[in-house]
SEZAVO-180301 format. One line per 2 residues: number of its first residue (from 1); their letters; for each residue y negated, z, x negated of C-alpha. Coordinates in nm, 2 decimals, padded with zeros to 4 digits. Layout:
% SEZAVO-180301
NUM) A) Y,Z,X  ...
END
This chain:
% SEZAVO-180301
1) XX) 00.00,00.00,00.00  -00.31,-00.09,-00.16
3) XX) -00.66,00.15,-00.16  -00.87,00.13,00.13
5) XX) -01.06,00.41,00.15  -01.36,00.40,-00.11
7) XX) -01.28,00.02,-00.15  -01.50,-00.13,-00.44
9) XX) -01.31,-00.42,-00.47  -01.19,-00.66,-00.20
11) XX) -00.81,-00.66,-00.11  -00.77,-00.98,-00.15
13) XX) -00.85,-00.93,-00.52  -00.62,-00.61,-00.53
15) XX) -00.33,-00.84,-00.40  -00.46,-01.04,-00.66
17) XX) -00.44,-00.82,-00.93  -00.03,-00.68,-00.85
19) XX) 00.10,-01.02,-00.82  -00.06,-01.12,-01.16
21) XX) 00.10,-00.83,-01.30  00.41,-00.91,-01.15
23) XX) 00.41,-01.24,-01.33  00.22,-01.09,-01.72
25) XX) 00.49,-00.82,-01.68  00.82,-01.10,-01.59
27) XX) 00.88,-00.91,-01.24  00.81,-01.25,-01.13
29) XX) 00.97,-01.54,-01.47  00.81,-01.84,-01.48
31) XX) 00.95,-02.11,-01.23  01.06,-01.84,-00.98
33) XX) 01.00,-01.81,-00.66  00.81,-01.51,-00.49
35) XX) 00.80,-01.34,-00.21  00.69,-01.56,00.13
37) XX) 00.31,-01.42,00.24  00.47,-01.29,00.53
39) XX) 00.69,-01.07,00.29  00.41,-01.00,00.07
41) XX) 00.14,-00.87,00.34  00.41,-00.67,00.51
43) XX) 00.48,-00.50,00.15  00.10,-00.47,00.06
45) XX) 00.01,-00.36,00.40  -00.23,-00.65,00.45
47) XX) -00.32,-00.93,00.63  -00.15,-01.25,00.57
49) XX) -00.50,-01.44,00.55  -00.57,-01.18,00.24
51) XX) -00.23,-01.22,00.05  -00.32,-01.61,00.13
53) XX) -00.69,-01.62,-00.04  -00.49,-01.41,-00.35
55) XX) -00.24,-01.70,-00.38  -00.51,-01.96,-00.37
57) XX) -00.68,-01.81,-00.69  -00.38,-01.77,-00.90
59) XX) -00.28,-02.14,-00.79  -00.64,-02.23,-00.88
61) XX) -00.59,-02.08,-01.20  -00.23,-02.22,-01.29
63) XX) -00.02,-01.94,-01.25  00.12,-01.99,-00.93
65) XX) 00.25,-02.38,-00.79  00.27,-02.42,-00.43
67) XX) 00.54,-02.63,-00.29  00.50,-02.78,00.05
69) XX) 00.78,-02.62,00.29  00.96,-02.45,00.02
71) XX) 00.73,-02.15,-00.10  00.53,-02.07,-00.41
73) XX) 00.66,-02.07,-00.77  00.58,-01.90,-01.07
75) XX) 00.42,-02.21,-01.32  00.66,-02.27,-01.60
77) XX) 00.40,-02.19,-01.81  00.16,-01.92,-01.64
79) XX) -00.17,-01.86,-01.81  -00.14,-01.48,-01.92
81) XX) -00.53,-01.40,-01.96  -00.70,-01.13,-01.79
83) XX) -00.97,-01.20,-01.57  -01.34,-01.18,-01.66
85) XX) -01.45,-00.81,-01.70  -01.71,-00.70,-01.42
87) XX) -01.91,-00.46,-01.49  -01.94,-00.16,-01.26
89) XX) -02.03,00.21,-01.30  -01.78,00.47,-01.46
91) XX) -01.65,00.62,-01.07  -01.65,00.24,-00.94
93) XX) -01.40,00.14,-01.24  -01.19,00.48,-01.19
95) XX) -01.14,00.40,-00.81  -01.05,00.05,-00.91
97) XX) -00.84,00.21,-01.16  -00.64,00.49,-01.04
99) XX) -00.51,00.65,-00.69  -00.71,00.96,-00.66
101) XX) -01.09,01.05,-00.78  -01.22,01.44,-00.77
103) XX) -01.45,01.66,-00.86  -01.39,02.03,-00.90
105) XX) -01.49,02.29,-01.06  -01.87,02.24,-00.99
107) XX) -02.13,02.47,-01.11  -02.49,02.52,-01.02
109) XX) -02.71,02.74,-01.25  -03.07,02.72,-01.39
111) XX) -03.13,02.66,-01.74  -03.46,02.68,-01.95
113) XX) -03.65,02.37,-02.01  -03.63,02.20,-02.37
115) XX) -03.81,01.96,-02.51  -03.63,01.65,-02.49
117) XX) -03.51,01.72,-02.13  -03.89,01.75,-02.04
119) XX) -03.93,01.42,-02.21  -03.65,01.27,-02.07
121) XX) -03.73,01.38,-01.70  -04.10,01.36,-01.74
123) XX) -04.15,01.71,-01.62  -04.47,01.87,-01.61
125) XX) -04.54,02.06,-01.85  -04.57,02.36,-01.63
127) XX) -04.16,02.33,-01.54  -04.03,02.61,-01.73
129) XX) -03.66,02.56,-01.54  -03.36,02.29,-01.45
131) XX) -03.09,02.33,-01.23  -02.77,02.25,-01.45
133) XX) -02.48,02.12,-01.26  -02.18,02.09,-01.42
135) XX) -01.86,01.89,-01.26  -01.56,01.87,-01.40
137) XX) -01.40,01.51,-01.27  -00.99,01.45,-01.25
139) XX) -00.77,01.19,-01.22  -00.43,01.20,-01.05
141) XX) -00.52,01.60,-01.09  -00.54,01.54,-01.47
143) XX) -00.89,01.64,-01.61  -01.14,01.35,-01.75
145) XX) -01.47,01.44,-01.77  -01.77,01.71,-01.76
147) XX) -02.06,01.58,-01.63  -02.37,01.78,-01.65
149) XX) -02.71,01.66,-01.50  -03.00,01.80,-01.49
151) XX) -03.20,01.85,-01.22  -03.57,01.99,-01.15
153) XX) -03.64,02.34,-00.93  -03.91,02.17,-00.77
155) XX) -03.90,01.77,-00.73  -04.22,01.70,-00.65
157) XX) -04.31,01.80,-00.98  -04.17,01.54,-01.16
159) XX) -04.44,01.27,-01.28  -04.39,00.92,-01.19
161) XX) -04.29,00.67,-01.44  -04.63,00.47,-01.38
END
């Protein structure tokens, strides 16, 4: 079943993405045939006009040969590149990535002002506090990353960047 909730990238290109692997990874050898699209979409738990737009890109890019009333083959030869890299935030590229996302462990506190956050943040230079929030951010239940922004006590102090 592919991801729905939180989607970032379209199914079709997540149906996309399996059967290509299926094919780098010899699941599906070259000149094979694979699974019908009404097979496929059942499996995936998608349409069958999805699991069709996914077919038509890897035929378009030679790694899949439709046959007219027999099926779709594997090419003898399938291109084994990766698609082009898109560039996405970190949480966008985790979700696109992984089966479960979350953030625990989150803590709220106020920190002193330093010099290079009051540059960074263009604080007024009467802002003598931050909140600190610090998030600690799993995968699978398997922990990644701290993240710790800053953020001001009072927002409407913070000078514009005109």
């Amino acid at each position: 079943m592919l991801k729905r909730d939180h989607r970032v990238v379209p199914l079709y290109y997540q149906v996309e993405h399996v059967i290509r692997q299926r094919i780098i990874t010899g699941e599906y050898p070259p000149g094979s045939q694979i699974p019908s699209e009404n097979e496929l979409s059942h499996e995936m738990g998608v349409s069958r006009v999805t699991v069709r737009e996914a077919l038509r890109e890897l035929v378009r890019e030679n790694m899949l040969v439709k046959v007219q009333g027999k099926g779709t083959f594997v090419a003898q030869h399938p291109t084994t590149r990766l698609p082009a890299m898109k560039f996405t935030g970190f949480l966008e590229e985790l979700y696109d990535q992984v089966q479960k996302v979350s953030v625990k462990d989150v803590e709220i506190s106020r920190v002193p002002v330093t010099d290079e956050l009051r540059k960074l943040l263009r604080l007024d230079p009467a802002e003598s506090e931050l909140f600190r929030i610090k998030r600690l951010r799993h995968v699978n239940a398997r922990k990644i990353c701290v993240s710790l922004p800053h953020a001001p006590i009072m927002p409407q102090r913070v000078r514009s960047s005109s």
